[in-house]
C-alpha positions in Angstrom: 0.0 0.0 0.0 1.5 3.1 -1.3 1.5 6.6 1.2 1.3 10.2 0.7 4.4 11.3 0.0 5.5 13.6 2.4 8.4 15.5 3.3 10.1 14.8 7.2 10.2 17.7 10.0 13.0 19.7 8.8 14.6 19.3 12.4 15.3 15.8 13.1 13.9 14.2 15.9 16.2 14.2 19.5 16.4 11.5 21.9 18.0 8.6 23.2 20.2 6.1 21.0 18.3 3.6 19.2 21.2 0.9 18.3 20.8 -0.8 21.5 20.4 1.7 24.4 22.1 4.8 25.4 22.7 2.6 28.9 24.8 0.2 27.2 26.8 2.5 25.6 27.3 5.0 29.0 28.4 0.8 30.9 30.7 0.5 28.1 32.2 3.5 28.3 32.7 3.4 32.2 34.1 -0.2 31.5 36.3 1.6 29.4 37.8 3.9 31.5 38.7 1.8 34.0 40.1 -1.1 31.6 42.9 -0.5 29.0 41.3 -1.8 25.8 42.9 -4.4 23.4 42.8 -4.0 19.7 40.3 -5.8 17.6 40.3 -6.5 13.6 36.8 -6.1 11.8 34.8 -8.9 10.9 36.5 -10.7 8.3 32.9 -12.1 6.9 33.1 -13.6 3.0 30.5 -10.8 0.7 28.1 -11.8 -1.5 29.6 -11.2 -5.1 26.6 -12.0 -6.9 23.7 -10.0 -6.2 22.6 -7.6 -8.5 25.3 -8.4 -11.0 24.6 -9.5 -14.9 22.9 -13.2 -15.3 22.7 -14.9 -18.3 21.2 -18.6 -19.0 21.2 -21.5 -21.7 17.0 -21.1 -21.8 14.2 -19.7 -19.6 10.9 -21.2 -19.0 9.3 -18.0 -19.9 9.7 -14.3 -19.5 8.5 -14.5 -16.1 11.4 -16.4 -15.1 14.5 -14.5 -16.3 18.2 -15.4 -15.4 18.5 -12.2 -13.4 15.8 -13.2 -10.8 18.4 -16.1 -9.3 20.6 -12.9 -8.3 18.5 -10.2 -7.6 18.3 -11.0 -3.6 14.4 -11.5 -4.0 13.7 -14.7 -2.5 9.7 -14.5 -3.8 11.5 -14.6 -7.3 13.5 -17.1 -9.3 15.0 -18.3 -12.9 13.5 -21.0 -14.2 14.6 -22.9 -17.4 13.1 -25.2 -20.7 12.1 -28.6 -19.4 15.0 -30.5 -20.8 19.0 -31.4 -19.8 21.2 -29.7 -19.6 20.6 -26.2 -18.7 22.8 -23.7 -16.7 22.6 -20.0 -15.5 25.6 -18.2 -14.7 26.9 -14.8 -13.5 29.3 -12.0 -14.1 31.5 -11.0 -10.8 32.7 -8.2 -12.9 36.3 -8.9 -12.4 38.5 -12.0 -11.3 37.6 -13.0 -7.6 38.7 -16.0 -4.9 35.1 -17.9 -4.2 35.0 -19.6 -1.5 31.2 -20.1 -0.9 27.7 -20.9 -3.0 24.6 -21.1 -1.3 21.7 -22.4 -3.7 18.5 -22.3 -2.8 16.4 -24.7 -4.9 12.7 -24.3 -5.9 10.9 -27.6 -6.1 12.2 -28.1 -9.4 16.1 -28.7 -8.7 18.8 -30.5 -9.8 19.9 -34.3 -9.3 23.5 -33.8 -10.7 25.2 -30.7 -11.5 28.2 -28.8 -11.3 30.2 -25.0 -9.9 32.0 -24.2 -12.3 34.3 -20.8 -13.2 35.5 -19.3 -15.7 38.1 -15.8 -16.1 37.0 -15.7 -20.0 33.1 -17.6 -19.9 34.7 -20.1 -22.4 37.0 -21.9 -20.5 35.7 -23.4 -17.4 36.9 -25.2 -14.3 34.5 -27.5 -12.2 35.0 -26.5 -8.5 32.0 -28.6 -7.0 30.0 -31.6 -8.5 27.1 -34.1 -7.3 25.2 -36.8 -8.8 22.7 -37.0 -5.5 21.3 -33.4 -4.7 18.1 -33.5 -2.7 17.4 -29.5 -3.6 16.0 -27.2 -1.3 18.4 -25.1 0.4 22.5 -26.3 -0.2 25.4 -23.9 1.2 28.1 -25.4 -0.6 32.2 -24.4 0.4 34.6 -24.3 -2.7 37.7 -23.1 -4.0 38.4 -21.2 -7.0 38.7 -18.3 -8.5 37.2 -16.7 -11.7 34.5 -13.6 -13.1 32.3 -15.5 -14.2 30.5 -18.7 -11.6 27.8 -20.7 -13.4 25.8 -23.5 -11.7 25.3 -26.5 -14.5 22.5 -29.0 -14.6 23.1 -32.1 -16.4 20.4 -34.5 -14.9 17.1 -32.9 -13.4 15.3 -34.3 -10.3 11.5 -33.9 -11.8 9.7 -33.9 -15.3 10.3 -29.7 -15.2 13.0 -27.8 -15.7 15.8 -26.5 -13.3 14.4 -23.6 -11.0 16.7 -21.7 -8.6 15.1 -18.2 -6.1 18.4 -17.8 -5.5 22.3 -18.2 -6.8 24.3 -16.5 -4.6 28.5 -16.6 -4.8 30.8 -15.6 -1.5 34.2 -14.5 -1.5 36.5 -12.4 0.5 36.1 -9.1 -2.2 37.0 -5.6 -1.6 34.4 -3.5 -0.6 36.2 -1.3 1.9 37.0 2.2 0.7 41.0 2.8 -0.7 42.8 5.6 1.2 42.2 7.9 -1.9 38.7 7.9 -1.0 39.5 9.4 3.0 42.2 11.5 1.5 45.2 13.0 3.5 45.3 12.2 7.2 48.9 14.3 7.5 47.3 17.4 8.3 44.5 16.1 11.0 45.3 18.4 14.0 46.0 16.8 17.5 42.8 16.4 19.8 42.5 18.9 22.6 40.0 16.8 24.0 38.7 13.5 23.6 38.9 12.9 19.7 39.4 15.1 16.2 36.3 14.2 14.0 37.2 15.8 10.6 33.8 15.5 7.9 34.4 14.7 4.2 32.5 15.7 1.3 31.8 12.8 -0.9 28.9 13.9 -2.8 30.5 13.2 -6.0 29.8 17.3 -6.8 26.5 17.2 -6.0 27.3 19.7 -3.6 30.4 22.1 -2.7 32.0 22.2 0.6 30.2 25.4 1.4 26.1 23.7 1.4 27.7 20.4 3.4 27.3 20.9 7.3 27.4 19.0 10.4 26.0 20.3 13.4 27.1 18.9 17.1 26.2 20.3 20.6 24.9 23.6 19.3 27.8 24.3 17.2 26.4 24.6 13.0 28.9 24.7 10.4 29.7 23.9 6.7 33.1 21.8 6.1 34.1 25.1 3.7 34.3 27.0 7.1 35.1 24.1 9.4 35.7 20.7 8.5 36.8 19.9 11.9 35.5 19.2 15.6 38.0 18.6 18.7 35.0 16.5 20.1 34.9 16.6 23.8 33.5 13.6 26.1 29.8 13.5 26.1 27.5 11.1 26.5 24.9 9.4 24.4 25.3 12.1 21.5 24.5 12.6 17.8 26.3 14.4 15.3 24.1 15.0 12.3 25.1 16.3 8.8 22.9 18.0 5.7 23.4 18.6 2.5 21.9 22.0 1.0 21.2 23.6 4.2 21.2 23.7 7.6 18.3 21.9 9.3 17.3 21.0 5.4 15.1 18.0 4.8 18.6 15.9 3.6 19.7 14.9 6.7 21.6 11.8 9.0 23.7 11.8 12.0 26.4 9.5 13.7 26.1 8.1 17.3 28.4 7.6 20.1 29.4 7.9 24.0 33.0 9.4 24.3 34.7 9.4 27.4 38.4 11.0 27.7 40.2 7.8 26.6 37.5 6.1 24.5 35.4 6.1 21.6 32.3 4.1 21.2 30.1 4.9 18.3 28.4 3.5 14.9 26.4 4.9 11.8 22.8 3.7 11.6 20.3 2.8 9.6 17.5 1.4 12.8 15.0 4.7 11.8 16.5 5.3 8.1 18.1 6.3 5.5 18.8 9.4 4.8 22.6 10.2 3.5 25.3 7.9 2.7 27.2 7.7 5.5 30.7 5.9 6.6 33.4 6.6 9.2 36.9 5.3 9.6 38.4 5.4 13.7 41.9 5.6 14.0 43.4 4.7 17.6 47.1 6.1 18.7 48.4 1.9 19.1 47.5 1.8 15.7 43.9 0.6 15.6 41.9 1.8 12.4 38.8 0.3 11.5 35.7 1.7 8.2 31.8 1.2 9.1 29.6 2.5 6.6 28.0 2.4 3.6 30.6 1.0 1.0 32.6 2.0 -1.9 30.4 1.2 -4.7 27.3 2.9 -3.2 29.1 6.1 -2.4 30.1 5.8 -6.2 26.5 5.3 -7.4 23.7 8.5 -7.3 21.6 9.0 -5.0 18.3 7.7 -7.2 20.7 4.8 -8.1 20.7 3.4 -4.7 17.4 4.2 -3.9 16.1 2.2 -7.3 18.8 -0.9 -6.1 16.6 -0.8 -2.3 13.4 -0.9 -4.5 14.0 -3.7 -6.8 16.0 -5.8 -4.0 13.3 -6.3 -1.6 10.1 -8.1 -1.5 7.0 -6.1 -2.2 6.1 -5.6 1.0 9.2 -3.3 1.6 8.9 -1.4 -1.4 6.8 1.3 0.5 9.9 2.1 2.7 11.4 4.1 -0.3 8.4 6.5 -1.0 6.8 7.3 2.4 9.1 10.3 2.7 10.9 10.1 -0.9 12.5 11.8 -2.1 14.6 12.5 1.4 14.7 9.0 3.5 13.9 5.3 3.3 12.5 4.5 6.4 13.1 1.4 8.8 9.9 -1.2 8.1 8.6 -0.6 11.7 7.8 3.2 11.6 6.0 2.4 8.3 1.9 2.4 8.6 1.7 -0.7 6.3 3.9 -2.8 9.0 2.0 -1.1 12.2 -1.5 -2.4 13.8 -4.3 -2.0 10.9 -1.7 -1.8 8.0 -1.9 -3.9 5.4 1.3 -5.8 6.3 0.0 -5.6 10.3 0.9 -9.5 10.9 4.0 -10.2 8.8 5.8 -11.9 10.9 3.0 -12.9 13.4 2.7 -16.8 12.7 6.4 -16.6 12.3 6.9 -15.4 15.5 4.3 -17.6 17.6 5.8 -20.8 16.3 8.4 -19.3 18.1 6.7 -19.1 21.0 6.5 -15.2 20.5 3.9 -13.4 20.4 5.1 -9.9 19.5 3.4 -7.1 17.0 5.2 -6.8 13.8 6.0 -3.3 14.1 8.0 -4.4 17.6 9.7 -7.2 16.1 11.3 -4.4 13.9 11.9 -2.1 16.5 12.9 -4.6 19.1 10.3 -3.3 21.1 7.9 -4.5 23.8 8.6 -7.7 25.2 11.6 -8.3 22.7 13.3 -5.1 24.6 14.5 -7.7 27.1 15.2 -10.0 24.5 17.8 -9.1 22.0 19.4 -12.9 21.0 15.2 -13.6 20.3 14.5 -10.2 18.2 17.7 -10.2 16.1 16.6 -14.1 15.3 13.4 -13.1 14.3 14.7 -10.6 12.0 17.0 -12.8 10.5 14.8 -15.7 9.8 17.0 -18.0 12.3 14.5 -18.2 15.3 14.0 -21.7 14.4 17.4 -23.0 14.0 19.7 -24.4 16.4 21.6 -21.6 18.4 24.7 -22.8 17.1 23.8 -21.7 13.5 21.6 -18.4 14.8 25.0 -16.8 14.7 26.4 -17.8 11.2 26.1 -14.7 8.6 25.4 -17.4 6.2 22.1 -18.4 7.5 20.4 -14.5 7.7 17.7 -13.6 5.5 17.3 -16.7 3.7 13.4 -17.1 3.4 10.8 -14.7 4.4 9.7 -13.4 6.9 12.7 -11.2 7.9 13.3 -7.9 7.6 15.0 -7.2 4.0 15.5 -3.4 4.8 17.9 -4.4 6.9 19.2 -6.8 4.7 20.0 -4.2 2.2 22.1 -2.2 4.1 24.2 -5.0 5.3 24.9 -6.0 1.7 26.2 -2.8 0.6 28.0 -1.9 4.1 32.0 -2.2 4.5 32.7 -5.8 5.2 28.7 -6.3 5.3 28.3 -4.8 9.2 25.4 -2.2 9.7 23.0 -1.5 11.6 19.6 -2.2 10.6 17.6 -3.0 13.7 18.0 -2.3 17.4 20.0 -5.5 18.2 21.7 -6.0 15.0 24.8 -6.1 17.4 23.6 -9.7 18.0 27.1 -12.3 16.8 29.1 -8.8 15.9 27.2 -8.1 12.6 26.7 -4.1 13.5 28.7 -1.1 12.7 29.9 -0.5 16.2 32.9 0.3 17.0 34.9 0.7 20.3 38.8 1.4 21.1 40.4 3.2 23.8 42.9 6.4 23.0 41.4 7.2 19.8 43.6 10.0 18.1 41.3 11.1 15.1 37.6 10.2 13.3 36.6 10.2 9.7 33.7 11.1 8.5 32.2 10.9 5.0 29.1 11.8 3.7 27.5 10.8 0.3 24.9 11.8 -1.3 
C-alpha cells in the first residue's frame, strides 16, 4: 500500500540512542575507562559477489522467469529454465575474484546432478564442485576457485520440469572497503585537545560544494568550507548529524556515540532510516583503524541509483519504505503504517513469531520493542529468519535472510556496508554483525558523507 508522499520535520527528531540503548553504551564507556582496551580486527565475513550483477542462461521457461531473478536478492523470485538437460545459468562478478562459498537455494524443481563451475574468459571453465545426488531445497556449498564468471550446470534434473533456482548466490572475501584515496590525507589532522578530532568529508560526488555540506554537534552549525573539523569533547549518548543543502534542510543523518576522555564508542545507523550515505573510519594512537559505513560502490553510485537498487532488492512488501518520505529517507519497516496495527502488512511476521513461542506485534519485532526489549538474541533471530534453527547456527552470517519473513531493509544495508556490518535493527549487534565500534585512546575520526 502506497503513502502520501511527504516531506520529514525539517529538524530531526532528538532523543535517546536507538542501536541498542544509550545505557549500554554509558556501561561501556565506564568499563572503558577503568580497563585498558585491546585491539580488535573487523569482521572478516566472505561478501556476496553475486547479487545484482549480470545473469545470463542457456534457456528460460518463460519471461516471467528470467536469469536475473536467481541474483537479484528477492527470494519470492526465481529463474526458471526449458524442461530438458542440460541447462545452466551463470553470473558476471565483474572482475577475477577468490570464491570460497555458494549457497543455492532450490525451488521444487532442482537439480539431481550438477556442477560450480568458473570461468576468467566464460569459455573456458573449471568445475569447482560436482554431485550426482542433490536432494534440492536449500545447499550452502564451500569451494575453492577463482574466476569472473561462476555458473551452476544441470546435467540430470530431479523432476519432469526444468531446473528452477530463487536464488544463486557466490561468497568471497572481495573488496568493498574504501582505498585511502577515497579518506584523503590524514597528515594534516590536527591533534585532539580533547577526547577525539572528527574531521567530515565531502563525498557527494559534486553534488554539492563544501560550502552547502554541514554538520551540526552540541549547538555548534557549520559547513566543512568554514570548518571541516571538531575537537570532540567527552559526552555522552550524543548525535552528530550532517545536511546537504542547508542547515536543518530535509537531507539529513547523524552518527552516534558515548565518548569518554580515553575512548570512543560509536556506529552509523540505519535502525530509523536512511537518509545520506554515510561511513566513518576510527583511528586509535596503538595503531587501531577500523571503516563502518556504507561501502565503496554505493558512495560511487547516485543517489536515485541506490534508492532504485533498495526498491527492486526487496520483496513487495518493503517497497513502501522508499516512497513514504521520498524523495529524502527510506525508512526502517517498523515506523511504516503498512507494518503497524491495521496496516496492510500488520501480521507479517506474526505466525512466524508464535511458532516461536512469541507473540510480539510486527511493528516491535522491527523495532525490538515491547517484550523483545529484554530479548535481544530472540529479536535479532526473528529478523534474521534463524529463530527456528539451532543456536549454534543463529550466529552464522550465512544463515540470515534466507526465506521470508525477515526484515530485507535491513538486509539491504548490510549488503552494501563495508565488510557487510550495519545496523539495521535495534540489536543488529547480535554475533558482531553491526557497525559498532569501540577502542580506547582514539587520536582522530573520519567522517564521510555521500549523497
Amino acid at each position: 500500500m502506497q503513502t502520501s508522499p511527504s516531506a520529514p520535520a525539517t529538524r530531526p527528531p532528538t532523543g535517546v540512542l536507538r542501536t541498542r540503548t544509550a545505557l549500554g553504551l554509558v556501561i561501556a564507556l565506564l568499563v572503558a575507562c577503568v580497563a585498558a582496551l585491546t585491539p580488535t580486527s573487523a569482521h572478516a565475513a566472505d561478501q556476496l559477489l553475486s547479487q545484482g550483477r549480470p545473469a545470463t542462461a542457456s534457456s528460460t521457461e518463460n519471461g516471467s522467469f528470467p536469469a536475473t531473478a536467481a541474483v537479484d536478492g528477492n527470494p519470492d523470485t526465481r529463474w526458471s529454465s526449458a524442461f530438458a538437460d542440460p541447462q545452466w545459468v551463470q553470473v558476471d562478478l565483474g572482475s577475477v575474484q577468490q570464491i570460497t562459498r555458494v549457497t543455492l537455494n532450490w525451488e521444487a524443481a532442482y537439480a539431481k546432478a550438477y556442477q560450480i563451475q568458473t570461468s576468467t574468459d566464460a569459455n573456458n571453465w573449471t568445475t569447482v564442485y560436482s554431485t550426482t545426488t542433490a536432494t534440492g531445497g536449500t545447499q550452502n556449498l564451500g569451494v575453492t576457485g577463482s574466476g569472473r564468471y561462476v555458473r551452476v550446470s544441470g546435467t540430470v534434473r530431479a523432476t519432469p520440469y526444468g531446473y528452477s533456482l530463487w536464488e544463486f548466490q557466490v561468497y568471497g572475501p572481495g573488496s568493498t572497503t574504501p582505498p585511502d584515496s577515497f579518506w584523503g590525507s590524514t597528515s594534516d589532522i590536527p591533534p585532539a585537545s580533547n577526547a577525539v578530532e572528527v574531521k567530515i568529508l565531502n563525498r557527494t560526488n559534486g553534488k554539492y560544494p563544501d560550502s552547502q555540506v554541514y554538520w551540526s554537534f552540541n549547538g555548534q552549525v557549520h559547513s566543512i568550507a568554514e570548518q571541516p573539523y571538531l575537537d570532540m569533547p567527552a559526552n555522552s549518548a550524543g548525535r552528530m548529524y550532517f545536511y546537504l543543502g542547508s542547515p536543518n534542510g530535509p537531507y539529513y543523518d547523524f552518527i552516534e556515540f558515548t565518548v569518554g576522555n580515553n575512548v570512543f564508542n560509536g556506529n552509523t545507523t540505519r535502525v530509523d532510516a536512511f537518509g545520506l550515505k554515510l561511513a566513518m573510519r576510527l583511528h586509535a594512537k596503538d595503531g587501531y583503524d577500523v571503516e563502518v559505513g556504507e561501502n565503496r560502490q554505493t558512495f560511487a553510485e547516485d543517489r536515485a541509483t541506490t534508492i532504485q537498487r533498495f526498491t527492486d532488492a526487496v520483496p513487495d512488501q518493503f517497497k513502501v519504505l522508499a516512497r513514504t518520505q521520498a524523495p529524502y529517507r527510506i525508512i526502517a519497516p517498523g515506523s511504516d503504517p503498512s507494518f503497524r496495527t491495521g496496516g496492510v502488512n500488520a501480521n507479517y511476521f506474526t505466525s512466524y513469531a508464535q511458532s516461536v513461542g512469541v507473540n510480539a506485534a510486527t511493528s516491535d519485532i522491527f523495532g525490538c520493542a515491547a517484550s523483545l526489549a529484554a530479548n535481544p538474541d530472540m529479536c535479532a533471530a526473528l529478523n534474521r529468519h534463524v529463530a527456528t534453527l539451532p543456536a549454534s547456527q543463529q550466529s552464522d552470517p550465512a544463515q540470515y535472510y534466507k526465506a521470508a519473513p525477515a526484515n530485507y531493509y535491513a538486509k539491504f544495508w548490510h549488503d552494501n556496508a563495508i565488510n557487510h556490518l550495519a545496523y539495521g535493527f535495534p540489536y543488529d549487534d547480535v554475533a558482531g554483525q553491526s557497525s559498532f565500534v569501540s577502542h580506547g585512546n582514539p587520536q582522530w575520526l573520519l567522517v564521510a558523507v555521500g549523497w
